[in-house]
C-alpha positions in Angstrom: 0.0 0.0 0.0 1.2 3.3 -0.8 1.4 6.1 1.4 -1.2 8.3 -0.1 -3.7 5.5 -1.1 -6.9 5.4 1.2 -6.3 2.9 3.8 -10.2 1.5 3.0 -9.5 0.4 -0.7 -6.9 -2.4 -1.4 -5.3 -2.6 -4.9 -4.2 -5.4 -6.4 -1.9 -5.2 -9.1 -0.9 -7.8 -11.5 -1.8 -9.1 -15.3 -4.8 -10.4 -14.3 -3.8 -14.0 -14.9 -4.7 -17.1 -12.6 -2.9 -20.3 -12.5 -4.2 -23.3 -11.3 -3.9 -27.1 -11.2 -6.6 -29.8 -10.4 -7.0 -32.3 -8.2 -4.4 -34.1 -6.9 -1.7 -31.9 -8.8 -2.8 -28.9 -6.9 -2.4 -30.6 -3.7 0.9 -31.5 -4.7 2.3 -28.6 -5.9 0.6 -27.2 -2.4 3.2 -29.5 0.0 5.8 -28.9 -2.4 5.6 -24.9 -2.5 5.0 -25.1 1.3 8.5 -26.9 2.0 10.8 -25.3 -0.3 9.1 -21.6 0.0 7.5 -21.1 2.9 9.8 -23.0 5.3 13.4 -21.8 3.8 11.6 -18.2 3.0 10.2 -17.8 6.8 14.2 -17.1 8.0 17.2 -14.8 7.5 20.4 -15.9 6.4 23.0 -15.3 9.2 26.4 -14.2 8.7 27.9 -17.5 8.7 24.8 -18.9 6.2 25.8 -19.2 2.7 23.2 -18.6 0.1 23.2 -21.5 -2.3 23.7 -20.0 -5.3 27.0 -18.4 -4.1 28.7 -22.0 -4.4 27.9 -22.4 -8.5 27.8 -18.8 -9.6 28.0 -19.8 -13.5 25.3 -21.9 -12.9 22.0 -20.7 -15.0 19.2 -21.1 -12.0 15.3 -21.3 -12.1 13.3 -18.9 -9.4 10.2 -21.0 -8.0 7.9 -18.8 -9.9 9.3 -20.3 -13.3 9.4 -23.6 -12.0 5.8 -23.7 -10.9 4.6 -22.2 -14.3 6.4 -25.3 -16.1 4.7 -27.2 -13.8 1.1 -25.9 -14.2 1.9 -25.7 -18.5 2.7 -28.8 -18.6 2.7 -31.3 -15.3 4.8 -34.3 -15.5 2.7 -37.5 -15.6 3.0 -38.9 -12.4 2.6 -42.8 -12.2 0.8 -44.0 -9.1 2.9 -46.0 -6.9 1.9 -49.8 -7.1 0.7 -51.0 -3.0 0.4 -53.9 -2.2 -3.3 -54.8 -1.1 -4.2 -54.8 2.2 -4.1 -58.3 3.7 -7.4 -59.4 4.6 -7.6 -61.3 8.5 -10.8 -63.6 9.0 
């Protein structure tokens, strides 16, 4: 929020754009977002933390965002795992 914009309207800025995946994928996606974004983005690096892409600087990396928009344009088929079936006890 800007300074001189009225504290009773929020703006929203953006494209306008939603992404979204269906069921299960979204769920997915959800647990991974959660782990790699939320947990490592919820603390500051120290001064004795080394950010990871320090190590490999010639290294061409991906930001989340990008990843998760390859993911939602095109998932990669998942194959369900094969379970054995639950053993049956008379």
């Amino acid at each position: 929020m800007h300074p001189n914009e009225n504290k009773d309207t929020v703006n929203v800025y953006g494209i306008g754009e939603t992404k979204a995946l269906l069921e299960p994928d979204n769920i997915r996606i959800g647990i991974v977002h959660n782990i790699f974004v939320d947990e490592s983005s919820s603390r500051e690096l120290g001064e004795d933390d080394l950010e990871a892409s320090a190590l490999y600087p010639d290294y061409k990396y991906s930001t989340i965002d990008h990843v998760m928009d390859r993911m939602i344009a095109n998932p990669p088929k998942i194959k369900p795992a094969l379970l054995p079936s639950p053993k049956q006890h008379h």
